[in-house]
N, CA, C and O atoms as CSV, one atom per row, in Angstrom:
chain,resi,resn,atom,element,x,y,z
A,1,UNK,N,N,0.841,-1.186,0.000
A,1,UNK,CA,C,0.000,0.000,0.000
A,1,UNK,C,C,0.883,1.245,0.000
A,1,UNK,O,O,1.789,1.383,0.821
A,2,UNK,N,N,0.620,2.079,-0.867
A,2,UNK,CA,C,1.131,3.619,-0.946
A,2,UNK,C,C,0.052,4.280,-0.328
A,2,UNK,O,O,-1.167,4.109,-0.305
A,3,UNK,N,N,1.359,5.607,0.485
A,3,UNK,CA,C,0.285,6.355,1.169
A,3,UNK,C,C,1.513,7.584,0.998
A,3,UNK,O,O,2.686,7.556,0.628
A,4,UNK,N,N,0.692,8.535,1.416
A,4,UNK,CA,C,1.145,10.416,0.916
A,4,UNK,C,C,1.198,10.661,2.522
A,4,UNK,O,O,0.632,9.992,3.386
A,5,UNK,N,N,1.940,11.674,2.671
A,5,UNK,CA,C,2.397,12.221,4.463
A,5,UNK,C,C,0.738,12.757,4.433
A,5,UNK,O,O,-0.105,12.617,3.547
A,6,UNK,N,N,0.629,13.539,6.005
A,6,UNK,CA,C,-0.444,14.133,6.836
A,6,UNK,C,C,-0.505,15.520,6.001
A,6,UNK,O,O,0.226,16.489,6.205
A,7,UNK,N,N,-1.560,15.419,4.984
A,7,UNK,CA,C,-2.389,16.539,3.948
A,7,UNK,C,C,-3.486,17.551,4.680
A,7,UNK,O,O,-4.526,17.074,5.133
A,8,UNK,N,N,-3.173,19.119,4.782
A,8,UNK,CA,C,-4.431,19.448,5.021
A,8,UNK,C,C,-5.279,20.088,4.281
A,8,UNK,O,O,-5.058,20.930,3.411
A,9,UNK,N,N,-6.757,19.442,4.846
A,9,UNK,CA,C,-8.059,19.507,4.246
A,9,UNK,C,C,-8.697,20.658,4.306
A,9,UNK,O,O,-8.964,21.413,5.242
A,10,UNK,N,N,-8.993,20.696,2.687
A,10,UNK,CA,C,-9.495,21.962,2.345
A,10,UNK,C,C,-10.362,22.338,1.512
A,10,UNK,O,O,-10.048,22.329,0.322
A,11,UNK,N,N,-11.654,22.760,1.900
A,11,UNK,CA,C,-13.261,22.260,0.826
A,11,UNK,C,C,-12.766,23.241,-0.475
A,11,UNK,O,O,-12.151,24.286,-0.262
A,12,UNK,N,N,-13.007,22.914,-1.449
A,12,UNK,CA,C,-13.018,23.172,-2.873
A,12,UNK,C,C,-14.583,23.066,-3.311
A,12,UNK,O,O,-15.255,22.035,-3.303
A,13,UNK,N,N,-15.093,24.631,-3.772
A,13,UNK,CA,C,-16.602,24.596,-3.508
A,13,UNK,C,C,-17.301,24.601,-5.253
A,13,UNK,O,O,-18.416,24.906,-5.676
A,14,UNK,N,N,-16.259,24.194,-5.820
A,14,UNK,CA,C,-16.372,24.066,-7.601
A,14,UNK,C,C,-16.999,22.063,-7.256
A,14,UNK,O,O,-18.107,21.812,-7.730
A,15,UNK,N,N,-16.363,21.028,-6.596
A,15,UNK,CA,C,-16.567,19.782,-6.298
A,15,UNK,C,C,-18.044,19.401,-6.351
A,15,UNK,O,O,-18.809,20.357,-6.221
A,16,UNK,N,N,-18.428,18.574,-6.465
A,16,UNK,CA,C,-19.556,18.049,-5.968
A,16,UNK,C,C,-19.293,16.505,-5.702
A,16,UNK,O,O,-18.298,15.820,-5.936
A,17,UNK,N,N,-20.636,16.160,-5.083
A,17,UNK,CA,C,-20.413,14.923,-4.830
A,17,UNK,C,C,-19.391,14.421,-3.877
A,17,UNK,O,O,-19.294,15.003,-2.798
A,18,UNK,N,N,-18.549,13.323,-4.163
A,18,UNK,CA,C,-17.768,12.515,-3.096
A,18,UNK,C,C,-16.344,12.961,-4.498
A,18,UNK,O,O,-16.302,12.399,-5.592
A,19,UNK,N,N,-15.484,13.910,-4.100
A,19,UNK,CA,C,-14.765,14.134,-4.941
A,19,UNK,C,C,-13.634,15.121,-4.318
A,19,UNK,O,O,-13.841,16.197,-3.758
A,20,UNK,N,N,-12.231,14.404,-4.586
A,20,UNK,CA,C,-11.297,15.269,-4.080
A,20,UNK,C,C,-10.211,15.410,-5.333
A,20,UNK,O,O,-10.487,15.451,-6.532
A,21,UNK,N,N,-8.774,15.477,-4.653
A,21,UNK,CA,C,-8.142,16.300,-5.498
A,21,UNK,C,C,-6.560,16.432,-4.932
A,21,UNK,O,O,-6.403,17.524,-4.387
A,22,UNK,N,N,-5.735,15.862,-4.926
A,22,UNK,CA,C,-4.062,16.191,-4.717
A,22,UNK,C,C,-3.391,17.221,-5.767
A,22,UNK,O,O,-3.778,17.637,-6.859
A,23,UNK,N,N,-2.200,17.472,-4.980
A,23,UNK,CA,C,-1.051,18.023,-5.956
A,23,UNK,C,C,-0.408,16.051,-6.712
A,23,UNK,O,O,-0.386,14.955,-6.153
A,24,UNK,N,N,0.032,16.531,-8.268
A,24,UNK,CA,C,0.822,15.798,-8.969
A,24,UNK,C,C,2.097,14.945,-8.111
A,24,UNK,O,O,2.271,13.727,-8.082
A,25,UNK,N,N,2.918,16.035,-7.427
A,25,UNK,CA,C,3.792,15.529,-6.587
A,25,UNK,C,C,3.310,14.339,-5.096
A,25,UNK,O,O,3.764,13.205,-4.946
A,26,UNK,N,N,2.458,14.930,-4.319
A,26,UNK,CA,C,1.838,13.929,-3.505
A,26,UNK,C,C,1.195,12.704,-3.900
A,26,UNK,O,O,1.031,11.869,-3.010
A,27,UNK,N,N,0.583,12.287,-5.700
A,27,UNK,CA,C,0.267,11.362,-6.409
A,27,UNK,C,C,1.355,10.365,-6.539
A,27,UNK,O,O,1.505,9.171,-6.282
A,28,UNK,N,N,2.096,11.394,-7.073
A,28,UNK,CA,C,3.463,10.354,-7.284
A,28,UNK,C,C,3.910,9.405,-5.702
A,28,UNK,O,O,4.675,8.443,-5.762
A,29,UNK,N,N,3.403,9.792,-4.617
A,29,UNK,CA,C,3.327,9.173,-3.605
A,29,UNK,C,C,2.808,7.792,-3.316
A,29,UNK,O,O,3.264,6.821,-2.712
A,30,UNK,N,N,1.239,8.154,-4.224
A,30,UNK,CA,C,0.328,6.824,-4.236
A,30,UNK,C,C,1.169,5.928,-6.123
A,30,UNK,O,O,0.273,5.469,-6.831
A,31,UNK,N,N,1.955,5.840,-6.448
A,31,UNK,CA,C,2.392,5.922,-8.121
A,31,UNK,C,C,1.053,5.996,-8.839
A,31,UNK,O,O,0.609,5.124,-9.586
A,32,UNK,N,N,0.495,7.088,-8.535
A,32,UNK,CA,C,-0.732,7.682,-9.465
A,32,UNK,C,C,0.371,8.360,-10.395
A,32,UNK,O,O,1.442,8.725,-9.910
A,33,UNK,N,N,0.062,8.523,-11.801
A,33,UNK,CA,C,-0.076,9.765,-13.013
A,33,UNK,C,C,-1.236,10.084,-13.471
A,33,UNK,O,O,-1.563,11.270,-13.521
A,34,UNK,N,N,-1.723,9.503,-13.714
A,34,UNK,CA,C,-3.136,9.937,-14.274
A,34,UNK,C,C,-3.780,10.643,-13.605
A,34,UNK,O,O,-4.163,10.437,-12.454
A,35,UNK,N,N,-4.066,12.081,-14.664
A,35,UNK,CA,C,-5.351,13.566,-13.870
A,35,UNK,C,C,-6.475,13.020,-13.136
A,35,UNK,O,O,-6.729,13.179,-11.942
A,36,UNK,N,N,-7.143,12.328,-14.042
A,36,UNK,CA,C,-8.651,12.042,-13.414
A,36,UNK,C,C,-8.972,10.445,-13.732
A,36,UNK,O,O,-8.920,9.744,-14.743
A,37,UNK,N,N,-9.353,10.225,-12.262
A,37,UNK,CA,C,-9.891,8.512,-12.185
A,37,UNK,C,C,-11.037,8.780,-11.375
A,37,UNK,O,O,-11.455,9.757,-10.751
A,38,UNK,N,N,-11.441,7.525,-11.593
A,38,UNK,CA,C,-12.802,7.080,-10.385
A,38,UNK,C,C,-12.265,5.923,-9.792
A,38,UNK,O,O,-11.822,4.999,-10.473
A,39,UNK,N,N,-12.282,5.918,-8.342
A,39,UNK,CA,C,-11.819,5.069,-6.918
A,39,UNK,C,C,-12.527,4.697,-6.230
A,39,UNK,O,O,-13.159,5.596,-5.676
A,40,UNK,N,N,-12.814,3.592,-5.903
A,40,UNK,CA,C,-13.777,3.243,-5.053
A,40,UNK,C,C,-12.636,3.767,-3.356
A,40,UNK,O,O,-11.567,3.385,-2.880
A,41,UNK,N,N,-13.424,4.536,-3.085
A,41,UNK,CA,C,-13.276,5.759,-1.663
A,41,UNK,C,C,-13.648,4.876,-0.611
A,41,UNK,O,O,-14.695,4.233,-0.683
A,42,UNK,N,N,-12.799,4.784,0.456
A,42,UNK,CA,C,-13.395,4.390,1.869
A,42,UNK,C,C,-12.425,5.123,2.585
A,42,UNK,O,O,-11.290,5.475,2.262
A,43,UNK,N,N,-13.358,5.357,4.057
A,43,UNK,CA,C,-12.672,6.298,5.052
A,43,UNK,C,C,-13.010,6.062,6.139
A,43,UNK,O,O,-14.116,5.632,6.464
A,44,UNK,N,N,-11.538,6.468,7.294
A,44,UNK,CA,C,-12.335,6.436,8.538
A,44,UNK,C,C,-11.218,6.395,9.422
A,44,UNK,O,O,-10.201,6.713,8.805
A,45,UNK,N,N,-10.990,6.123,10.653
A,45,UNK,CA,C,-10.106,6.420,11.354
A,45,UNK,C,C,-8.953,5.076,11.812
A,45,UNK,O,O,-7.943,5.198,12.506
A,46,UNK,N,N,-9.589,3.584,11.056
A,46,UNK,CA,C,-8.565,2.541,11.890
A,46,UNK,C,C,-8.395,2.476,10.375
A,46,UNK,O,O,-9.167,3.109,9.654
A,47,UNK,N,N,-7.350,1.686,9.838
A,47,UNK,CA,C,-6.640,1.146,8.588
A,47,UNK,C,C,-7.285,-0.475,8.968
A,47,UNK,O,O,-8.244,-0.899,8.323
A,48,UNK,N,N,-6.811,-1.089,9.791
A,48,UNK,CA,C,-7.392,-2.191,10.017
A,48,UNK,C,C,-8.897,-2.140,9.556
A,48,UNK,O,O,-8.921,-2.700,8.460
A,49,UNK,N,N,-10.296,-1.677,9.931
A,49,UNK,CA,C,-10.961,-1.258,9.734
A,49,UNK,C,C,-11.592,-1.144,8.072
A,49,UNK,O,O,-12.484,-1.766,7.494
A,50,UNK,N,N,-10.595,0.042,7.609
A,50,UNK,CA,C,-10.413,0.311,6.212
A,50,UNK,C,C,-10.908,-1.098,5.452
A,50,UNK,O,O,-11.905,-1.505,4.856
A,51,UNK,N,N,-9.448,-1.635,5.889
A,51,UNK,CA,C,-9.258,-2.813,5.045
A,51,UNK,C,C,-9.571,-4.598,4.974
A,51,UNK,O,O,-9.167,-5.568,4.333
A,52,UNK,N,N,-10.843,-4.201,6.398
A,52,UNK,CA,C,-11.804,-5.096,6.161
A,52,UNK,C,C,-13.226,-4.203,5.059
A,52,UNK,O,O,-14.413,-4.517,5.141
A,53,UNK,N,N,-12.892,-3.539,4.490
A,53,UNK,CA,C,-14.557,-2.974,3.862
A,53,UNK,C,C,-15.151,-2.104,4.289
A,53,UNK,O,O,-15.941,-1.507,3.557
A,54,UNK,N,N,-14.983,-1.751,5.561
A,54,UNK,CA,C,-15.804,-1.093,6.426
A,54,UNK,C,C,-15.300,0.712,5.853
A,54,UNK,O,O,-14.345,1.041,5.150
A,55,UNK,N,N,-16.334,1.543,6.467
A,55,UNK,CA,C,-16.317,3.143,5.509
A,55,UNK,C,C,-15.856,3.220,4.563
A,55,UNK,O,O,-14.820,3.830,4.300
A,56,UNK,N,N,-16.903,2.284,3.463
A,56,UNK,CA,C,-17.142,2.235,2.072
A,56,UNK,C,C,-18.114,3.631,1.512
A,56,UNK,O,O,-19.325,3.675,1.732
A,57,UNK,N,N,-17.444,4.626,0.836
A,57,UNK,CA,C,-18.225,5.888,0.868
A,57,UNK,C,C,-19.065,5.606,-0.860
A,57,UNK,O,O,-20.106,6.142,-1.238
A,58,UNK,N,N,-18.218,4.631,-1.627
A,58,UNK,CA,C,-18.996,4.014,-2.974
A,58,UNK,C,C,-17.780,5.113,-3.764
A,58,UNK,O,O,-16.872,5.685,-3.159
A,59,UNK,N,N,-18.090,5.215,-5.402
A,59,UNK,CA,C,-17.142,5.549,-6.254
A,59,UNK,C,C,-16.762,7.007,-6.054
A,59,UNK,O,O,-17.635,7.798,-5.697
A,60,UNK,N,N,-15.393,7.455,-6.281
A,60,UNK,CA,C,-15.514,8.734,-6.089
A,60,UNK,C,C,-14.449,9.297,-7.496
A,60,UNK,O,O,-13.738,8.581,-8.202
A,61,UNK,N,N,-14.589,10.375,-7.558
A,61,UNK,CA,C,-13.835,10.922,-8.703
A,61,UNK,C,C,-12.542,11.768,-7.817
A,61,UNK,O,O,-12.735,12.677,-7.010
A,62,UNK,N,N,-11.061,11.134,-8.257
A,62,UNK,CA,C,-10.137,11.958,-7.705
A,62,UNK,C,C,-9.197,12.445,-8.457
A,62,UNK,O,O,-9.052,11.551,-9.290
A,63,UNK,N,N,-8.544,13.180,-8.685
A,63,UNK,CA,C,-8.016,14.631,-9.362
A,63,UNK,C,C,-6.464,14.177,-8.789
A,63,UNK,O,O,-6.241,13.493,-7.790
A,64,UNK,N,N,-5.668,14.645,-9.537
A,64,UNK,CA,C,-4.375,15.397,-9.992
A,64,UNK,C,C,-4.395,16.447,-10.203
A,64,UNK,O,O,-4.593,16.530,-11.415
A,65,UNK,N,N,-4.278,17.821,-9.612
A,65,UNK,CA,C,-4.377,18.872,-9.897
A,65,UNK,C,C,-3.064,19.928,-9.720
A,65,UNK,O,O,-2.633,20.255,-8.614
A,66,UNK,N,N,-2.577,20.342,-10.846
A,66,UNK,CA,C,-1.481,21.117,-10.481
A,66,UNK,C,C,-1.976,22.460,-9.387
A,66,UNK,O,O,-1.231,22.903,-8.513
A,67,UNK,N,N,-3.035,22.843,-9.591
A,67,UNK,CA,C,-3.831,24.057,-8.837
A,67,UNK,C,C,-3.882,23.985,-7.466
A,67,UNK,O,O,-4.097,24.947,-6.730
A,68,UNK,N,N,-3.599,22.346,-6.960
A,68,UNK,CA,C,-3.695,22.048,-5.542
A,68,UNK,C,C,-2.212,22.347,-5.530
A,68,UNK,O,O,-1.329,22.183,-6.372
A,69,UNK,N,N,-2.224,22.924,-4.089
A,69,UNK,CA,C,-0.871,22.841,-3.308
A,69,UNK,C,C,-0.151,21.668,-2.728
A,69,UNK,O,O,-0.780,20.800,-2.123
A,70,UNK,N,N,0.878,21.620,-2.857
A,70,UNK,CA,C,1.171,20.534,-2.183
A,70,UNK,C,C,1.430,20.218,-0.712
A,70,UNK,O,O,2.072,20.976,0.015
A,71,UNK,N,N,0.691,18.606,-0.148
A,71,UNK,CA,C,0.302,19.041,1.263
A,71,UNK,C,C,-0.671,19.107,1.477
A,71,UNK,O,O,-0.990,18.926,2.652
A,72,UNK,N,N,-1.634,19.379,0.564
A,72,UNK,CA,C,-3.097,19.948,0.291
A,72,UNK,C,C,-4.029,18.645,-0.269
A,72,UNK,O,O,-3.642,17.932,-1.195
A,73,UNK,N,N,-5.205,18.463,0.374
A,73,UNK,CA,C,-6.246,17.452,-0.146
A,73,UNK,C,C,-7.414,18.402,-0.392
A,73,UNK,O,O,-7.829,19.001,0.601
A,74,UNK,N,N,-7.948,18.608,-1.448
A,74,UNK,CA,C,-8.883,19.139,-1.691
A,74,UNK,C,C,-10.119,18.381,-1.558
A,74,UNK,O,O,-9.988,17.249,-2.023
A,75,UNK,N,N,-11.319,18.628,-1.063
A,75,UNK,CA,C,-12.131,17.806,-0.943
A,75,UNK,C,C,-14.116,18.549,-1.181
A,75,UNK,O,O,-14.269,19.755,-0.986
A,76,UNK,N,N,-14.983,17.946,-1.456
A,76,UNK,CA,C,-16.303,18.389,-1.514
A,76,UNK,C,C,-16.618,18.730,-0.258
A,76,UNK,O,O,-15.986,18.301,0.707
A,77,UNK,N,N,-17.429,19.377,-0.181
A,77,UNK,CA,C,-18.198,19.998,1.123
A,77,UNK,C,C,-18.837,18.232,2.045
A,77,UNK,O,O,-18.792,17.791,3.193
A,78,UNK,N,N,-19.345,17.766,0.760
A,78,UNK,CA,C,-19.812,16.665,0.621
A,78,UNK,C,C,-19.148,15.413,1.407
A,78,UNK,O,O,-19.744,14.584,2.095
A,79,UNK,N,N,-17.933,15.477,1.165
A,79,UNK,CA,C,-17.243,14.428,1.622
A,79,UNK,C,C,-16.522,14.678,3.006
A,79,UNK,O,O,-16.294,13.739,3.768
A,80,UNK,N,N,-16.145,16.086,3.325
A,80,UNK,CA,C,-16.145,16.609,4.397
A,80,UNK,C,C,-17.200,16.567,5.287
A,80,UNK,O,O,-16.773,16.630,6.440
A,81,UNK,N,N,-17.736,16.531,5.261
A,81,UNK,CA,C,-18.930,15.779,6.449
A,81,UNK,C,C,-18.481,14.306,6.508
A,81,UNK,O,O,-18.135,13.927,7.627
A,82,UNK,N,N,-18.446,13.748,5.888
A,82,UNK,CA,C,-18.226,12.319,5.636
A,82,UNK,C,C,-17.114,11.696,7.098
A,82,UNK,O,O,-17.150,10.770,7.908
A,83,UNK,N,N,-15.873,13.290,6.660
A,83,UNK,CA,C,-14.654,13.034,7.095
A,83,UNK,C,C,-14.882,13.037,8.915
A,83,UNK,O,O,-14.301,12.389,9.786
A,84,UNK,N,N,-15.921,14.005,8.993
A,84,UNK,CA,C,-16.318,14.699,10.341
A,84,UNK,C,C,-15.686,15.873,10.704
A,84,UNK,O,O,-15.435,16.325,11.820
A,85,UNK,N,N,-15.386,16.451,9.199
A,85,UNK,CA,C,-14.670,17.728,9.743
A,85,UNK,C,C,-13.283,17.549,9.754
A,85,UNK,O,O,-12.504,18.442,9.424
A,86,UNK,N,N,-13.087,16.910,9.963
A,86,UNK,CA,C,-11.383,16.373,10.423
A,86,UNK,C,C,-10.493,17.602,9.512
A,86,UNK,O,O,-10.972,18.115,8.501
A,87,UNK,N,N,-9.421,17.884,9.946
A,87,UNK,CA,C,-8.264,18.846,9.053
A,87,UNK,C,C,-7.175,18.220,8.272
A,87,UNK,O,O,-6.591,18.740,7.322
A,88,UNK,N,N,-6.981,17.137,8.734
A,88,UNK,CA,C,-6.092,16.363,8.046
A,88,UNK,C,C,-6.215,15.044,8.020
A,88,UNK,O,O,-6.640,14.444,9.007
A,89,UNK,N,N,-5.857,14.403,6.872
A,89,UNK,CA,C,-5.893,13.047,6.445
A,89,UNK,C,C,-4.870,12.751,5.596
A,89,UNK,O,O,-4.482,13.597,4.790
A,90,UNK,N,N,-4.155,11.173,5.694
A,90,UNK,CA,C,-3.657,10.853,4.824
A,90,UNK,C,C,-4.585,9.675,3.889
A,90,UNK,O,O,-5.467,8.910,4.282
A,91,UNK,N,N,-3.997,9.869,2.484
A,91,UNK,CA,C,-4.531,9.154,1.199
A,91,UNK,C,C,-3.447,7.524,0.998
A,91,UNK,O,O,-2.260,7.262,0.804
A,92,UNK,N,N,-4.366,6.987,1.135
A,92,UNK,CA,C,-3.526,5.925,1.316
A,92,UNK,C,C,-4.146,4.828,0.029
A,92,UNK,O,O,-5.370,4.762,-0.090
A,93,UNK,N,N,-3.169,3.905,-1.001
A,93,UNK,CA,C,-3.879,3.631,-2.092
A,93,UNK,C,C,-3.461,2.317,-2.245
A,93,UNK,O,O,-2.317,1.947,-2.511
A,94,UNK,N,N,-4.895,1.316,-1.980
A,94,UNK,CA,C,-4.476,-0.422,-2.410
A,94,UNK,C,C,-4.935,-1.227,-3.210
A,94,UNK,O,O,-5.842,-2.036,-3.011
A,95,UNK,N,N,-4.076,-0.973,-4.566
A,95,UNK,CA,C,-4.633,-1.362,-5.919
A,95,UNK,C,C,-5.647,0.014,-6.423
A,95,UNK,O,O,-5.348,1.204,-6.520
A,96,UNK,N,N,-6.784,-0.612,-6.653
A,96,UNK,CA,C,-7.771,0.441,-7.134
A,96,UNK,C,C,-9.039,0.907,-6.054
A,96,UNK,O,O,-10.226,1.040,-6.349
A,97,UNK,N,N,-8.446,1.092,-4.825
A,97,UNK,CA,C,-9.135,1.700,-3.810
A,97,UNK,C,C,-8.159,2.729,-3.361
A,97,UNK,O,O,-6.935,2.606,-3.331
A,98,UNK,N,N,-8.848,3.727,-3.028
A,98,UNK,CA,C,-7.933,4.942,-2.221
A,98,UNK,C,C,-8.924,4.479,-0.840
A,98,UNK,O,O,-9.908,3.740,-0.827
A,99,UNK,N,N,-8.245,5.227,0.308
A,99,UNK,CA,C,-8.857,5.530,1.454
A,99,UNK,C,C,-8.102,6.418,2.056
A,99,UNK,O,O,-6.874,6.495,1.997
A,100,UNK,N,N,-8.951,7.202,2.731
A,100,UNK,CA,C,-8.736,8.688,2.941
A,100,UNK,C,C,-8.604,8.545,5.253
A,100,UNK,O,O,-9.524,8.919,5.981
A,101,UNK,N,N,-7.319,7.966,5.757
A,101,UNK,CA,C,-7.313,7.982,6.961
A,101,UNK,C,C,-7.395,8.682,7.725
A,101,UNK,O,O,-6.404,9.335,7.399
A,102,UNK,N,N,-7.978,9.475,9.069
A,102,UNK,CA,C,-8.327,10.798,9.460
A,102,UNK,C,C,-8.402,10.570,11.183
A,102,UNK,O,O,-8.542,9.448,11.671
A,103,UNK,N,N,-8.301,11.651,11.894
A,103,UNK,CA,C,-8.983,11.366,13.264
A,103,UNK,C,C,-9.742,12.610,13.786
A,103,UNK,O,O,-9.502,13.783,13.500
A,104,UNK,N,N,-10.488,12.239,14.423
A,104,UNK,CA,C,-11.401,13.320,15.369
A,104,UNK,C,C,-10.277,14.250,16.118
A,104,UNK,O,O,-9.223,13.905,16.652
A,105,UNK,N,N,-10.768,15.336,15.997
A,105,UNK,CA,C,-10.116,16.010,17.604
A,105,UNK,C,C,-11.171,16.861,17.880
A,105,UNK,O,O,-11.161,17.545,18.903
């Protein structure tokens, strides 16, 4: 599993839906190149967890964006609720699932 350092979260209000967005450089983290895919998205706070199935959010559209900063997860208003608000998460990628790891404070 590839995963990108501790990104902070930041609503992008052009998004809809369950849809985020890295810098190119933090991709190269997950060995993403490709601008735009669809990922089946799960999230939540244990990896264990994750990677039984569990906070399955269903398909999401995620971005390569030179426009994002790097460091930076851009995310829907949408999916930010999802997150619980949280400020930071790392993107962590196994095979053709991303999951987006996070904690409460």
């Amino acid at each position: 599993m590839e995963h990108t350092k501790l990104l902070n979260i930041i609503v992008e209000k052009k998004f809809t839906e369950i849809e985020f967005a890295i810098h190119p450089n933090d991709g190269e983290d997950l060995d993403l190149y490709t601008r735009d895919m669809k990922m089946d998205l799960y999230a939540g706070q244990s990896i264990e967890k994750l990677n039984k199935g569990e906070g399955q959010l269903g398909e999401s559209d995620f971005h390569l964006l030179n426009e994002c900063q790097m460091g930076t997860l851009l995310v829907s208003e949408k999916l930010l609720m999802k997150l619980n608000f949280s400020e930071e998460a790392v993107v962590i990628r196994n095979k053709d699932k991303v999951y987006l790891a996070y904690r409460d404070f």
